[in-house]
C-alpha positions as CSV (number, residue, x, y, z in Angstrom):
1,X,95.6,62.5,55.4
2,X,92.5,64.0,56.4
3,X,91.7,60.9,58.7
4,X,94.7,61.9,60.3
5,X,94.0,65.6,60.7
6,X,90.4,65.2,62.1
7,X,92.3,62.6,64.5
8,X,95.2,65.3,65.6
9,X,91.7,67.9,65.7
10,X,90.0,65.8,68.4
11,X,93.0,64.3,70.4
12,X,93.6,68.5,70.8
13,X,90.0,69.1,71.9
14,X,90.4,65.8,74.4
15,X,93.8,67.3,75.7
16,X,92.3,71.2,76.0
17,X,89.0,69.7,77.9
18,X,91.2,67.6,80.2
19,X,92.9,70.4,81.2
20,X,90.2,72.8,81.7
21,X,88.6,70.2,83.6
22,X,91.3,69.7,85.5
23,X,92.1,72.9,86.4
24,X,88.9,74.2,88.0
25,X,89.0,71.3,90.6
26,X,92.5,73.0,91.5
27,X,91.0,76.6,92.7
28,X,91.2,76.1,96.5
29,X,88.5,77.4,98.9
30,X,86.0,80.0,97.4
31,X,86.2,81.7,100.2
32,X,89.0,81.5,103.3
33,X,89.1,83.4,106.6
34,X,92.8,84.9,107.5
35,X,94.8,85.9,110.5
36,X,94.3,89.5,110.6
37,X,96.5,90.1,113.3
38,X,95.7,92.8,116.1
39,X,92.9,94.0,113.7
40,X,90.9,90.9,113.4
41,X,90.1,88.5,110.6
42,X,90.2,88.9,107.1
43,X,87.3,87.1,104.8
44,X,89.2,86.3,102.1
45,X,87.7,86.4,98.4
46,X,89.7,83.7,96.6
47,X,88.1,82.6,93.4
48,X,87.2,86.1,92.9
49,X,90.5,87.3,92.9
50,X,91.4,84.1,90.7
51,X,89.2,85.2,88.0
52,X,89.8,88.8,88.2
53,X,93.7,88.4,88.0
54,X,94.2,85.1,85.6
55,X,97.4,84.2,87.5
56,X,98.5,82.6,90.4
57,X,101.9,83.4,90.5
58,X,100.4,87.3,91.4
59,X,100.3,86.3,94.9
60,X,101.7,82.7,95.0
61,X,105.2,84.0,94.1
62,X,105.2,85.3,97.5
63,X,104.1,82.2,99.4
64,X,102.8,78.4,98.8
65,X,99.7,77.3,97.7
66,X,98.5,75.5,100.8
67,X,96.1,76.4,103.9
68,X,98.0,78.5,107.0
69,X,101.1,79.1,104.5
70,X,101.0,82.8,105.1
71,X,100.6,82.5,109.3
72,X,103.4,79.5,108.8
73,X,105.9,81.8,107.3
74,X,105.1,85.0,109.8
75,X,105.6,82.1,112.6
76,X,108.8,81.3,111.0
77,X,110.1,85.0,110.2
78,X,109.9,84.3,106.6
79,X,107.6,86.7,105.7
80,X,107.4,90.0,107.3
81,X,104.4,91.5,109.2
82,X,101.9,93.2,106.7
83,X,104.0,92.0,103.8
84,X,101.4,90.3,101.8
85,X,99.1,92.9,102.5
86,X,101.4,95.9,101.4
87,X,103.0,94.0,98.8
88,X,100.4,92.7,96.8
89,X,96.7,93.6,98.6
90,X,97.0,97.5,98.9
91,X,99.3,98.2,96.0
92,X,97.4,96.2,93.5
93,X,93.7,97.7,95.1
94,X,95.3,101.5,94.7
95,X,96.9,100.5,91.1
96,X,93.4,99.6,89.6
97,X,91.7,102.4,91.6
98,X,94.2,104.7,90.0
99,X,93.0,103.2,86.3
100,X,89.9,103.9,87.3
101,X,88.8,99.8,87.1
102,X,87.1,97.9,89.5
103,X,89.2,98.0,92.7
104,X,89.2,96.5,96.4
105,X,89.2,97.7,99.3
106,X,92.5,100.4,100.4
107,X,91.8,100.8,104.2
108,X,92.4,98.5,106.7
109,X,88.8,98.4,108.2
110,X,87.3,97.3,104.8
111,X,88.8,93.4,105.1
112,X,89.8,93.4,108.7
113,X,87.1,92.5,111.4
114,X,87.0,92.2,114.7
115,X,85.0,89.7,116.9
């Protein structure tokens, strides 16, 4: 019985390590430069927002998890001009400003730049 038990123990800590493992090799770029549009590019952040908010699905329920997806889908018309950045940059940003936490940028000139 306790053979067993310290067997079920260890295969858990294998599985858990696996995982873990596993999972930071599936972060993407640290960093990525954007499309800005009109108002230049946008130096994107991306493992810093990935340990800040914990969850993909915060941003990635609104478009894939692959390079150019967001230009791709403004191309295609199925994603709206500024969409991202109203629905999830700006709102999010003045959210956490308002809770008085550690907050990004809320004007355009703070992430976009021009060349």
């Amino acid at each position: 019985m306790q053979k067993r038990w310290a067997f079920s123990t260890f295969f858990v800590m294998v599985f858990v390590a696996v995982v873990m493992v596993g999972a930071g090799v599936d972060r993407g770029s640290e960093r990525f430069s954007m499309d800005g549009g009109k108002r230049g590019t946008v130096e994107f952040p991306h493992h810093m927002h990935q340990d800040a908010l914990t969850d993909c699905g915060v941003c990635h329920d609104l478009f894939p998890k692959s390079a150019g997806a967001i230009q791709e889908m403004k191309s295609s018309g199925s994603l709206k001009k500024k969409q991202v950045m109203n629905s999830k940059c700006i709102s999010c940003h003045k959210r956490l400003k308002k809770e008085k936490k550690a907050a990004g940028p809320v004007k355009c000139g703070q992430c976009h730049t021009r060349t």
